[in-house]
Each structure stands twice: as C-alpha cells, then as structure tokens.
C-alpha atoms as one frame of an Amber mdcrd trajectory, in Angstrom:
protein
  54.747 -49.446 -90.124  53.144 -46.090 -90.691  49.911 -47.281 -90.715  50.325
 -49.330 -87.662  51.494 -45.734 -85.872  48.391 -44.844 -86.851  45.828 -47.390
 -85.394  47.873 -48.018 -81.869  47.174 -44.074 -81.548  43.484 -43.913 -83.006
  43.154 -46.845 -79.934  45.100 -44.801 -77.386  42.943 -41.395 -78.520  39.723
 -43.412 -78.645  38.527 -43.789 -75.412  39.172 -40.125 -73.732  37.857 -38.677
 -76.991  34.455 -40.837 -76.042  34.239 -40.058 -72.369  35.380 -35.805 -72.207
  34.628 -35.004 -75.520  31.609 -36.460 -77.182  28.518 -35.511 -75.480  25.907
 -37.316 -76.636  23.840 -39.937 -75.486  25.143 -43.647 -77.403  22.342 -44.984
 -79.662  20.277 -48.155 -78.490  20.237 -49.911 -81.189  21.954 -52.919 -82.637
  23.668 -53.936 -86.061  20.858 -56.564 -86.308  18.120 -54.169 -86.079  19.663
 -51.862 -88.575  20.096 -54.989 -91.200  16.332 -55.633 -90.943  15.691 -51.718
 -91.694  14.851 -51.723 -96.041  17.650 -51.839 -98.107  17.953 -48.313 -99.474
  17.569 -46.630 -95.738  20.583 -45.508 -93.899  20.277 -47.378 -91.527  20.200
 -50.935 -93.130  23.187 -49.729 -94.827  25.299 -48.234 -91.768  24.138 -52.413
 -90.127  25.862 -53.422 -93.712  29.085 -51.614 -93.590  29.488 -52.987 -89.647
  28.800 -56.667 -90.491  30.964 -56.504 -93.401  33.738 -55.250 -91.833  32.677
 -57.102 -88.592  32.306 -53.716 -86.815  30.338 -53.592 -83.285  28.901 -50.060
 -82.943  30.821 -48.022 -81.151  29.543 -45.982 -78.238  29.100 -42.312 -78.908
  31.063 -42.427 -81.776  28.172 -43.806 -84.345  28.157 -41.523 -86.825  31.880
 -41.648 -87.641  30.288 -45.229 -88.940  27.441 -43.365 -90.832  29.882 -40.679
 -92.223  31.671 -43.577 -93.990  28.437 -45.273 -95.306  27.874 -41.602 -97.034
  30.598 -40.262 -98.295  31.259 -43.848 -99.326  34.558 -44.214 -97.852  36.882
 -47.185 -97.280  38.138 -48.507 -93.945  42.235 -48.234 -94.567  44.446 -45.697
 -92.781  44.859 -42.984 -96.035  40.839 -43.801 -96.325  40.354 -42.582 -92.300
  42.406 -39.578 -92.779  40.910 -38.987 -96.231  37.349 -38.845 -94.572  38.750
 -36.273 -91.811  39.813 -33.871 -94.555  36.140 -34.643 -96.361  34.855 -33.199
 -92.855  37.288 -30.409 -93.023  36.305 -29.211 -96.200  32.161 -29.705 -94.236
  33.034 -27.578 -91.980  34.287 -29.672 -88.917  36.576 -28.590 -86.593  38.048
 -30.220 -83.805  41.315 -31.330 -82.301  41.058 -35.027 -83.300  40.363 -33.739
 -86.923  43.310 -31.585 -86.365  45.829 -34.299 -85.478  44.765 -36.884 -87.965
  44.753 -34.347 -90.862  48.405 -33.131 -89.442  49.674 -36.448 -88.766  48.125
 -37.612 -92.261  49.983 -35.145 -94.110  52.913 -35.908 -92.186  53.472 -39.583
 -92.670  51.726 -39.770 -96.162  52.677 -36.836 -98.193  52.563 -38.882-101.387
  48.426 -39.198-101.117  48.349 -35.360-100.273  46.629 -35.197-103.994  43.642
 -37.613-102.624  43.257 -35.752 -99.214  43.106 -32.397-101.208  40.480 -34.136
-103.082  38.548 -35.333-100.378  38.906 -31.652 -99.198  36.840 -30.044-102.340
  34.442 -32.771-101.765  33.623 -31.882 -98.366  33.336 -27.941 -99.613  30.944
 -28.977-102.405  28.657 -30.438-100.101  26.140 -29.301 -97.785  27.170 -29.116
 -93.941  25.889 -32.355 -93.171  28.820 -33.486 -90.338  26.562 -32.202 -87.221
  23.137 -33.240 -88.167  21.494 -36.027 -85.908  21.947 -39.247 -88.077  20.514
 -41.898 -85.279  16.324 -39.529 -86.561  17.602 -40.748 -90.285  18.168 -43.959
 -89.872  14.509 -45.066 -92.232  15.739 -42.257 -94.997  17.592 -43.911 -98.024
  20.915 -43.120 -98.237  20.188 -42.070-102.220  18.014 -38.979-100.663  19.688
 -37.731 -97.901  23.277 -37.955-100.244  21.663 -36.134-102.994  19.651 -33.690
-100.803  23.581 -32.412 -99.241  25.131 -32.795-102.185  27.616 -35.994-101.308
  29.834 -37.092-103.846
C-alpha cells in the first residue's frame, strides 16, 4: 500500500516537476542508439537499464536514468528514495529531493539504516549529480565511476 502511495504521487509530481522546474533541453536520442554505443560506455549501459526494465526515456528527466546506471541502483520504491538520499549526501538539493527523502523516512522508518547508508555514499563521492551526462554518453561507466569515486 505504501509503496503504491508512493508511485500515484511520483506520477502526479512528474509532469510539473518536467515543465517549471527542469530546464534543460530533452536529449535526442533513443534507447536503440544507446544499445549500439560499446558495451562498457555509459551510454550503452543507461539503453540497457531502459530495455530491461522496458523504460522509454523520459523527457528532461534523463539523467535520473543515468544516476541509477551509476550508483548502481535498483528500480523499487526504498531503491528510489535510497538514490535521493545518495544525491543528498552529493550535494543535491531540491524540493522533490526534499519530499521523497521526508516522505521516505516517513512511511519506511525500518530501512532508515539503508538510506543512511546511501547517505555516506553520496558524501564519499565526488559531486557528480550536476555534471552534463548526455557529453558522456561514449565514456565507460568503469572510468567515470572510479574517476568520482561511486560506490
């Protein structure tokens, strides 16, 4: 039931967060032409993480796809909130990352040992949340996790 809560308002949040709040310009590319990047690039893996999970790319909100293909995180509710407090510990700040982490806390205080977790991750690595992911798509994901220190 929780987890439901969850989703229906991720889907009610999602598209006013894309239209006011994210500025950029969407990417113009496709999942295809990410699988047929080489295996070890970013961007063949971000193209394997959306077919797996039989993900379309999502408009101005790409690199909330490449965020989970390097920090290596699931697709599950505890996962998505675990990722926001990964970005907290980055460095991130915003009001969506503010009500997930809250409402996380709130209906799952049982897994608040895995999103404090997730939190010393994110402050071990290098700020990596703001950089622009759609220039590294032909950089292996080994590189670019080990050059920001990713765990």
């Amino acid at each position: 039931m929780k987890d439901k809560i969850i989703e229906k308002m991720y889907e009610i949040s999602k598209k006013p967060y894309q239209k006011w709040f994210k500025k950029n310009d969407p990417w113009k590319t496709t999942r295809e032409e990410l699988i047929a990047l080489p295996k070890q690039t970013l961007g063949f893996q971000l193209g394997h993480f959306l077919m797996r999970y039989n993900f379309e790319i999502q408009e101005k909100l790409e690199d909330h796809d490449v965020i989970h293909v390097l920090t290596n995180t699931g697709i599950s509710v505890v996962d998505e909130i675990g990722m926001q407090y990964y970005l907290l510990g980055n460095g991130k700040r915003s009001l969506y990352l503010f009500m997930v982490i809250t409402t996380g806390f709130l209906f799952y205080p049982r897994q608040s040992h895995y999103f404090l977790n997730q939190y010393d991750k994110g402050k071990k690595a290098h700020q990596f949340y703001h950089l622009d992911f759609q220039k590294m798509l032909s950089i292996p994901v080994n590189t670019i996790r080990e050059s920001f220190n990713i765990i």
